[in-house]
Structure formats: C-alpha cells, structure tokens
One Martini backbone bead per residue (centre of mass of N, CA, C, O) as a GRO file, in nm:
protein
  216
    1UNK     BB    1   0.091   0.041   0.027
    2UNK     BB    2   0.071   0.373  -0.065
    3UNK     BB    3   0.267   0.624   0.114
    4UNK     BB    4   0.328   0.943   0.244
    5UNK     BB    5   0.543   0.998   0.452
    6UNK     BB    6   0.350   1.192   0.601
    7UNK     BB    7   0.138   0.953   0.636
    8UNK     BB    8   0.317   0.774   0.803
    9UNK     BB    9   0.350   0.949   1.031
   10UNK     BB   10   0.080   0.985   1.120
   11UNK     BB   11   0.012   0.667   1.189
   12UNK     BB   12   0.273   0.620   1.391
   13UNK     BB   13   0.136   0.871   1.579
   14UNK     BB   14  -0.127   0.741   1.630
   15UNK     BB   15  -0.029   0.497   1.742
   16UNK     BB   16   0.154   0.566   1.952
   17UNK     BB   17  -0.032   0.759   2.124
   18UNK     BB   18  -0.236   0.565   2.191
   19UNK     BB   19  -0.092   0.339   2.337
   20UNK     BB   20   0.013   0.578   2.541
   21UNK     BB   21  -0.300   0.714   2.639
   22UNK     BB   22  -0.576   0.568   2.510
   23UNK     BB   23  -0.583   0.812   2.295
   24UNK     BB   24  -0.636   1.029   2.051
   25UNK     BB   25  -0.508   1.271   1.846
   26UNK     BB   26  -0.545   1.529   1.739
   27UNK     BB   27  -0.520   1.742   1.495
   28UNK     BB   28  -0.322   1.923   1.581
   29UNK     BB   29  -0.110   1.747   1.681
   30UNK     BB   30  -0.052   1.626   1.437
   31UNK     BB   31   0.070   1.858   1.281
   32UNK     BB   32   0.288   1.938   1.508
   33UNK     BB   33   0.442   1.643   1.459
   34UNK     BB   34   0.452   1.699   1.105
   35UNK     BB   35   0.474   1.997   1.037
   36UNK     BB   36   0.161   2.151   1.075
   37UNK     BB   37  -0.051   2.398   1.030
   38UNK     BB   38  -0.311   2.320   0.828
   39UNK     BB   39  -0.583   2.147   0.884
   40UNK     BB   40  -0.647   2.111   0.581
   41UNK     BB   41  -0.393   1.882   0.552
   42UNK     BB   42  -0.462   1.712   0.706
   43UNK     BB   43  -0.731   1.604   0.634
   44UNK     BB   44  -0.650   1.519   0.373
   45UNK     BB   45  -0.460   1.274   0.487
   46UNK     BB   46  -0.666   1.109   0.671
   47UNK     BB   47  -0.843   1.067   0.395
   48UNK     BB   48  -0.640   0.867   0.284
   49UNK     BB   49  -0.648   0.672   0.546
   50UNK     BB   50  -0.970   0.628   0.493
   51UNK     BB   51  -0.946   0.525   0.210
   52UNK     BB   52  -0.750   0.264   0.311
   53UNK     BB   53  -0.869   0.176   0.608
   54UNK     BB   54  -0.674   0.243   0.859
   55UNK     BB   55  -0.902   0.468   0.949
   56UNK     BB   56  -1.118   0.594   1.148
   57UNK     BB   57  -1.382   0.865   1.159
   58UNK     BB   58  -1.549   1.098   1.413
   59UNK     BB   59  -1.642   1.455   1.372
   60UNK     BB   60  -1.873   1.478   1.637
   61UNK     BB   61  -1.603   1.411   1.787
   62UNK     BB   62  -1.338   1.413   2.034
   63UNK     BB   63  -1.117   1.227   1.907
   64UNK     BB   64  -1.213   1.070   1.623
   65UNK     BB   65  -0.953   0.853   1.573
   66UNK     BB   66  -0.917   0.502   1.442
   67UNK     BB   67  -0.758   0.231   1.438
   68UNK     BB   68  -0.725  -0.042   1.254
   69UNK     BB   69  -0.796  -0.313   1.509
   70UNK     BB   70  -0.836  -0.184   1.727
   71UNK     BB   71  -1.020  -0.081   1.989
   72UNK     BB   72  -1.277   0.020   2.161
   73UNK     BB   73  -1.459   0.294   2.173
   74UNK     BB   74  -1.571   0.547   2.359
   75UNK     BB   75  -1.824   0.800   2.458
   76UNK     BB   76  -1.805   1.089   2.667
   77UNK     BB   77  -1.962   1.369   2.818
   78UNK     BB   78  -1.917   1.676   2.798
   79UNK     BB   79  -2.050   1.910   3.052
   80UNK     BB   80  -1.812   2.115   3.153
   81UNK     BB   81  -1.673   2.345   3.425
   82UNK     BB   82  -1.435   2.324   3.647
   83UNK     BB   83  -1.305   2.417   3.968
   84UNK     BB   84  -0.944   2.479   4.067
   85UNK     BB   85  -1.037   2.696   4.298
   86UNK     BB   86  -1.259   2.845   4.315
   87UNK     BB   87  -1.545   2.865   4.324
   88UNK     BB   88  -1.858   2.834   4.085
   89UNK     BB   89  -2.125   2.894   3.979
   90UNK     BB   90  -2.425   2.750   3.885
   91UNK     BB   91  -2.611   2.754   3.659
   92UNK     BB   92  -2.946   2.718   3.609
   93UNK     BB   93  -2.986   2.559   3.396
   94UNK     BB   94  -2.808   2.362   3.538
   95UNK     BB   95  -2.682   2.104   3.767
   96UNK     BB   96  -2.433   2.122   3.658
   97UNK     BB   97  -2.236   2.275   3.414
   98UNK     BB   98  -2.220   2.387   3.174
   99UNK     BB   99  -2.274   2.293   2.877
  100UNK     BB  100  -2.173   2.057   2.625
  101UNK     BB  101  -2.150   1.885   2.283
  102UNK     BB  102  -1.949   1.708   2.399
  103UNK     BB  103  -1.699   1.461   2.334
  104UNK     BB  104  -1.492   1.187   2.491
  105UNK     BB  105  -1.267   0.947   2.343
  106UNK     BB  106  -1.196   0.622   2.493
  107UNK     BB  107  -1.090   0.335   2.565
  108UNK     BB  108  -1.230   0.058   2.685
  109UNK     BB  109  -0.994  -0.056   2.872
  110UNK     BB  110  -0.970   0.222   3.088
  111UNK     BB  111  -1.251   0.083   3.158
  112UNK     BB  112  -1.487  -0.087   3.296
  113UNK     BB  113  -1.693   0.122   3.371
  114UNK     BB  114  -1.907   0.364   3.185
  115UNK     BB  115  -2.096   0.438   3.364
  116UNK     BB  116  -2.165   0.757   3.490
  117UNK     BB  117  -1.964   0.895   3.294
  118UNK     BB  118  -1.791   1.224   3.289
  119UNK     BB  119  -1.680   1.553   3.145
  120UNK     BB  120  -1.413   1.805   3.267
  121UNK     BB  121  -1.325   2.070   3.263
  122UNK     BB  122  -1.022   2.225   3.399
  123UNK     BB  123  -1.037   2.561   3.639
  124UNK     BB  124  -0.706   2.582   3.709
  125UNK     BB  125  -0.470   2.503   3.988
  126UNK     BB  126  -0.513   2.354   4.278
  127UNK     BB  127  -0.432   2.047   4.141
  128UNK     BB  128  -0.093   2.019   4.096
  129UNK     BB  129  -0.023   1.829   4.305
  130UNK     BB  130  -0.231   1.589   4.157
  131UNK     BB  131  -0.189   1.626   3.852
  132UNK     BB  132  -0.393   1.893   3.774
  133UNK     BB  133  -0.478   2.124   3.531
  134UNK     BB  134  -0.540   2.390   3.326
  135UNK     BB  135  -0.760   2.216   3.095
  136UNK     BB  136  -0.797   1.979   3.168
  137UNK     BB  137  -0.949   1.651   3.194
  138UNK     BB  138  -1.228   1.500   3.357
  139UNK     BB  139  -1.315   1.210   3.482
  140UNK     BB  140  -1.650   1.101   3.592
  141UNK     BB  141  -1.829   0.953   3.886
  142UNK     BB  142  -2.129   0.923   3.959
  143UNK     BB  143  -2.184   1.018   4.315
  144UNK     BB  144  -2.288   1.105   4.648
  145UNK     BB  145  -2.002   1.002   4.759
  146UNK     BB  146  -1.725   0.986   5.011
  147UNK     BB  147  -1.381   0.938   5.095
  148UNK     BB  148  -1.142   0.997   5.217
  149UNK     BB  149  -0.927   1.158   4.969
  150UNK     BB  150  -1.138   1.236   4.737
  151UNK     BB  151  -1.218   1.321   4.422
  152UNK     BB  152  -1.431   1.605   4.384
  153UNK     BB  153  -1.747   1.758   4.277
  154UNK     BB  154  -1.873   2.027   4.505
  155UNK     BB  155  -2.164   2.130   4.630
  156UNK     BB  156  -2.265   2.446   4.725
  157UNK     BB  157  -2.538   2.544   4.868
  158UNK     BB  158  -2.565   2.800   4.983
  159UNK     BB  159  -2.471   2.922   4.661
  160UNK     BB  160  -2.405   2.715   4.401
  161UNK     BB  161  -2.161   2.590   4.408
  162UNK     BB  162  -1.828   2.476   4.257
  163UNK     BB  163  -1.557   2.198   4.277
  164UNK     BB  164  -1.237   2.006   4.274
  165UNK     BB  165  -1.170   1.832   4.567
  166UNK     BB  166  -1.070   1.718   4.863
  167UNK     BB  167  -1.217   1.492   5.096
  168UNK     BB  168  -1.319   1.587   5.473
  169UNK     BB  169  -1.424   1.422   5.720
  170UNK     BB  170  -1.527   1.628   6.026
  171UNK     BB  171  -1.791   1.572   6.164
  172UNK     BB  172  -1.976   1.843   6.086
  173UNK     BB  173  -1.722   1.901   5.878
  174UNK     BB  174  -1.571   1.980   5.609
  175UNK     BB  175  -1.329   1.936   5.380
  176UNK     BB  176  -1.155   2.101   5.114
  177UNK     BB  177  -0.895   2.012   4.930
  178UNK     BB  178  -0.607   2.150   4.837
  179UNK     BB  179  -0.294   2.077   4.561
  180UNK     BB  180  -0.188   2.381   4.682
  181UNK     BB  181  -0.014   2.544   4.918
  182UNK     BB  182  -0.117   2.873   4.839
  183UNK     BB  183  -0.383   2.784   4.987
  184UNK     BB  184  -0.661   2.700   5.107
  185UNK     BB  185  -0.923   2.548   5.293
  186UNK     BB  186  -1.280   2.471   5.270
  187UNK     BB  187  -1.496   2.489   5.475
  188UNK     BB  188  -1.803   2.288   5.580
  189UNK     BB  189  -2.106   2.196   5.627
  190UNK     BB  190  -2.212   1.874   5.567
  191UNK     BB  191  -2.532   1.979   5.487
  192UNK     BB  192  -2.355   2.161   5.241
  193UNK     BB  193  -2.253   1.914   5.071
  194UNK     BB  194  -2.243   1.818   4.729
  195UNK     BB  195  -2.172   1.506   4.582
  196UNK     BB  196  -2.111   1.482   4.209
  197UNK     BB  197  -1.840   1.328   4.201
  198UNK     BB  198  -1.557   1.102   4.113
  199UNK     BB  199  -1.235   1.058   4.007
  200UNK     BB  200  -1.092   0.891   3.756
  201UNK     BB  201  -0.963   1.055   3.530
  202UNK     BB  202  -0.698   1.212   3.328
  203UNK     BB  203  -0.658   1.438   3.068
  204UNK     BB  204  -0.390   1.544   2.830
  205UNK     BB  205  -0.263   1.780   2.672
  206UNK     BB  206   0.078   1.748   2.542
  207UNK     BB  207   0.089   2.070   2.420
  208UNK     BB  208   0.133   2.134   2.711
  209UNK     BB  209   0.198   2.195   3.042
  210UNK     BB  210   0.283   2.077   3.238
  211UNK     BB  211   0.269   2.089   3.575
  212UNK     BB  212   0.356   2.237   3.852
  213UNK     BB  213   0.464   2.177   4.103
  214UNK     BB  214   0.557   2.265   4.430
  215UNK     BB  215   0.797   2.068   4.485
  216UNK     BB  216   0.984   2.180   4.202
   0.00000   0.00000   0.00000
C-alpha cells in the first residue's frame, strides 16, 4: 500500500500515541507532530489514510480517530467546566456546569464501567500537586458518597457553587481541601455539601505545559 512519507509519519504517531495515552490524538497534535499548521493539510491526508482504510473517523465528537484493528473506544459527555480554584456559580440552567454538545472519546479498555461517567474540563490551578492542571479534561463517577481523601466534585448549596477538591468529614464539618499550597482549605457544614461525582480519570493535551508541582 502506497503511502506518502508525511501519511506514514501521522499514522505512525496516531498508533504510538493511542497506545502511549490510551486515546487518539486531535488533529492538531497531528499536525504539530508532522510540522504542518494547516488544518486543512492534515484533514487532507487523513482522509487518505481514511480512504485506504487504515483508520475510521467520527467528526461530531472530540478525538474521533480510530485505527484499524484497534480496540473500541467509548464516547464520554463532556458537560462544562469545574473550577480547581475558587468556587464557581452553577448556572441556573444546568444542575452541573455549563453544558457542552461535545464528547470526549477514550479506549473501552481504560474502564471496567462506563456508566455513570462523564467528563469536565478543569479550569484553575488548586490541584497541581496532584498533577491536574488548568485545561486538563477530568473522567468522573457520578455518585453521591466520598471516603476521605477522594477527589470530587462538590457543590456548595448555601451559594450554588461547585469546585474540584479533596474531601474531608471532620464530625459535623466538610473539609475540601487543595493540591496546592499556597491555597487554603475551605470548611462547609456537613449538611451544606453535595458530592455530585468522583475523578475517576485525567486526561492532558500533551502539547500544554505539564503542571508544575509546588514540590518541584
């Protein structure tokens, strides 16, 4: 099968990086990878490689490329944005964050159980030291409970807000705590605290900055 060196190289960073992160890499990435800006450039030669039969694409979801052969991928919801820093309102429209039309689609292999999952983009800093950065996409558990030490989802009902943290049952008082040291912790009365789901997975573009620990 003929292929133009610049196709050989996107199919074979498309294989090394599913393999390496366990879903496939945007078309930027590709482009980055292979020295093109044009998205239009790579859309091209995918569409070759899609034509040759070598991967399948899905357009209306993020991350749609699949290689021949692969494992199968699931899609995920992505339903808006938590805040690793300050709390942040929920908007009265949704019952979680901003809603997005879009998915974020990962190998069947990375979970055992896909119900209840569903996917946040993390907007801050708060948990750095536990390697989430601002921009990361969060996998969560929807689930109501939390053992000491589980990262969540919490919503603040005297206000309606909603954060990323740590959680902590001290007796009568929540504890959410940050992965970041030069934050504070922020204490909530038991009955004010609503855990709307547990991380269950990170995922990072590869072409942002890794987070920076305080530690390093």
């Amino acid at each position: 099968m003929t292929l133009s060196l610049r196709q050989r190289k996107m199919l074979d960073f498309i294989r090394h990086f599913t393999r390496n992160q366990g879903f496939p890499p945007t078309i930027r990435e590709i482009g980055e990878e292979v020295g093109i800006s044009s998205t239009s450039v790579v859309n091209y030669n995918l569409e070759v490689l899609e034509r040759k039969k070598l991967i399948s694409r899905n357009r209306h979801v993020s991350r749609g490329l699949r290689l021949a052969g692969s494992v199968d991928v699931v899609s995920i919801p992505l339903v808006g944005r938590i805040a690793a820093g300050e709390p942040v309102p929920i908007p009265e429209a949704s019952a979680d964050i901003a809603l997005f039309d879009e998915t974020v689609e990962i190998a069947s292999t990375m979970l055992a159980d896909t119900e209840g999952i569903y996917a946040l983009q993390v907007r801050g800093e708060s948990m750095i030291d536990a390697l989430i950065n601002d921009g990361d996409i969060v996998l969560m558990r929807h689930q109501s409970h939390a053992d000491n030490g589980d990262l969540v989802a919490a919503r603040l009902a005297d206000n309606n807000e909603t954060t990323l943290k740590r959680i902590f049952h001290e007796g009568k008082m929540v504890r959410l705590q940050p992965a970041n040291p030069t934050m504070e912790p922020i204490y909530v009365p038991a009955d004010k605290v609503e855990v709307q789901g547990k991380v269950m997975m990170v995922i990072r573009d590869l072409h942002k900055p890794a987070p920076r620990s305080s530690l390093s």
